[in-house]
N, C-alpha and C positions, 0 to 999 in steps of 0.2 A: 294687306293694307299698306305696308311699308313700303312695298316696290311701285304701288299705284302711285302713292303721293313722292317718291322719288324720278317717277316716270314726270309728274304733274311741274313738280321742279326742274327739270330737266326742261321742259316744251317754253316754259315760262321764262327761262335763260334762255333759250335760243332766239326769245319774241324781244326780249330785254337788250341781248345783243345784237339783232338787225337798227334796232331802233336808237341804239345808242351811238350808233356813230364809229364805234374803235376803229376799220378801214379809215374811213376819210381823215381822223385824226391821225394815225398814222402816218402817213401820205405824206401827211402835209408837216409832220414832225419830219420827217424825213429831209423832203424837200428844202425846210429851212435851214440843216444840219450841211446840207448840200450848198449851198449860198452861201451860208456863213463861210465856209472853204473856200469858195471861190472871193469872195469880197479880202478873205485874207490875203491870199495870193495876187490878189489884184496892184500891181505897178504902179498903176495910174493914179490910183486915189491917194489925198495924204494921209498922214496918221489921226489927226483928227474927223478926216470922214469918216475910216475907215472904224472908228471910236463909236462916232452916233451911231454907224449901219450897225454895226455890232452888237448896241446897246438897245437896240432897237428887235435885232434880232432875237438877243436873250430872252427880252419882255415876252416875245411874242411863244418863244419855244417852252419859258416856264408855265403861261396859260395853256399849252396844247399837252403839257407833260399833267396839269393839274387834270384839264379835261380827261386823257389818258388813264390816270388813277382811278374819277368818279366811273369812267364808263367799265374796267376791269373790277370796281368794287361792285356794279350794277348787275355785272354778271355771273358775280359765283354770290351776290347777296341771298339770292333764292336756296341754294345749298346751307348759308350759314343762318338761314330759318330755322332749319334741322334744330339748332339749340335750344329756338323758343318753341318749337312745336312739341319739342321732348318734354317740357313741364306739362302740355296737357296730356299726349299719351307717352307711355316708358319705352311702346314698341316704336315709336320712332327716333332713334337712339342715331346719334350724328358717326357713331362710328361701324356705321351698314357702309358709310363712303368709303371705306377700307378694305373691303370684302369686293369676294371676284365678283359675286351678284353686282354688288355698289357698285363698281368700277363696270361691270358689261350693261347693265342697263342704259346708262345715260350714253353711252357711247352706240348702243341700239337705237335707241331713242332719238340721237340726234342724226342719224344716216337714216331713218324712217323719216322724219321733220323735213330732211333736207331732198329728199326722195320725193314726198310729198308734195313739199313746195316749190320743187323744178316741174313734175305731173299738171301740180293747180296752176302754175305760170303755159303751161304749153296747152292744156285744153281753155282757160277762158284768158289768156293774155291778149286774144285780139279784139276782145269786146271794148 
């Protein structure tokens, strides 16, 4: 029972994290950390431009670091179920995640998911 609903969590995180975005926010956290360098180094602008781009840029990198937070809390949230699923049964006890079982499942689980869904992408992706 315990490894079904670990397996269960485990699929439910991987659907959590396609959909959440963490790639593209990164990216793009990236990319702005990259600008901001170069805007600094930039000669040509004054200090005052160089003030708004920058101030401009932080705005935008605090939102992408915020977005970042919710979409990594989106994906171990499923795992930290384990605590309220433990008040209804005791065998689902949150520290099976410490155990070889806990730790080789989800990392089975998620190279079967991902096995799968390159398979389903290659037999019906031309439809």
């Amino acid at each position: 029972m315990v490894y079904i609903v670990l397996i269960v969590l485990t699929v439910l995180s991987c659907i959590l994290f396609e959909f959440s975005g963490l790639s593209t926010t990164l990216k793009n956290l990236v990319a702005s950390y990259k600008h901001q360098f170069k805007v600094m180094a930039n000669k040509e602008l004054t200090d005052e431009m160089k003030q708004k781009e920058l101030l401009q840029l932080i705005s935008k990198q605090l939102v992408l670091i915020g977005k970042l937070i919710f979409a990594i809390f989106l994906f171990v949230a499923p795992f930290l179920s384990l605590f309220l699923l433990k008040k209804i049964d005791e065998s689902l006890n949150p520290d099976i995640l410490v155990t070889w079982w806990g730790l080789l499942i989800p990392v089975v689980t998620v190279i079967l998911y991902l096995l799968l869904k390159q398979t389903y992408g290659k037999l019906f992706g031309n439809r």
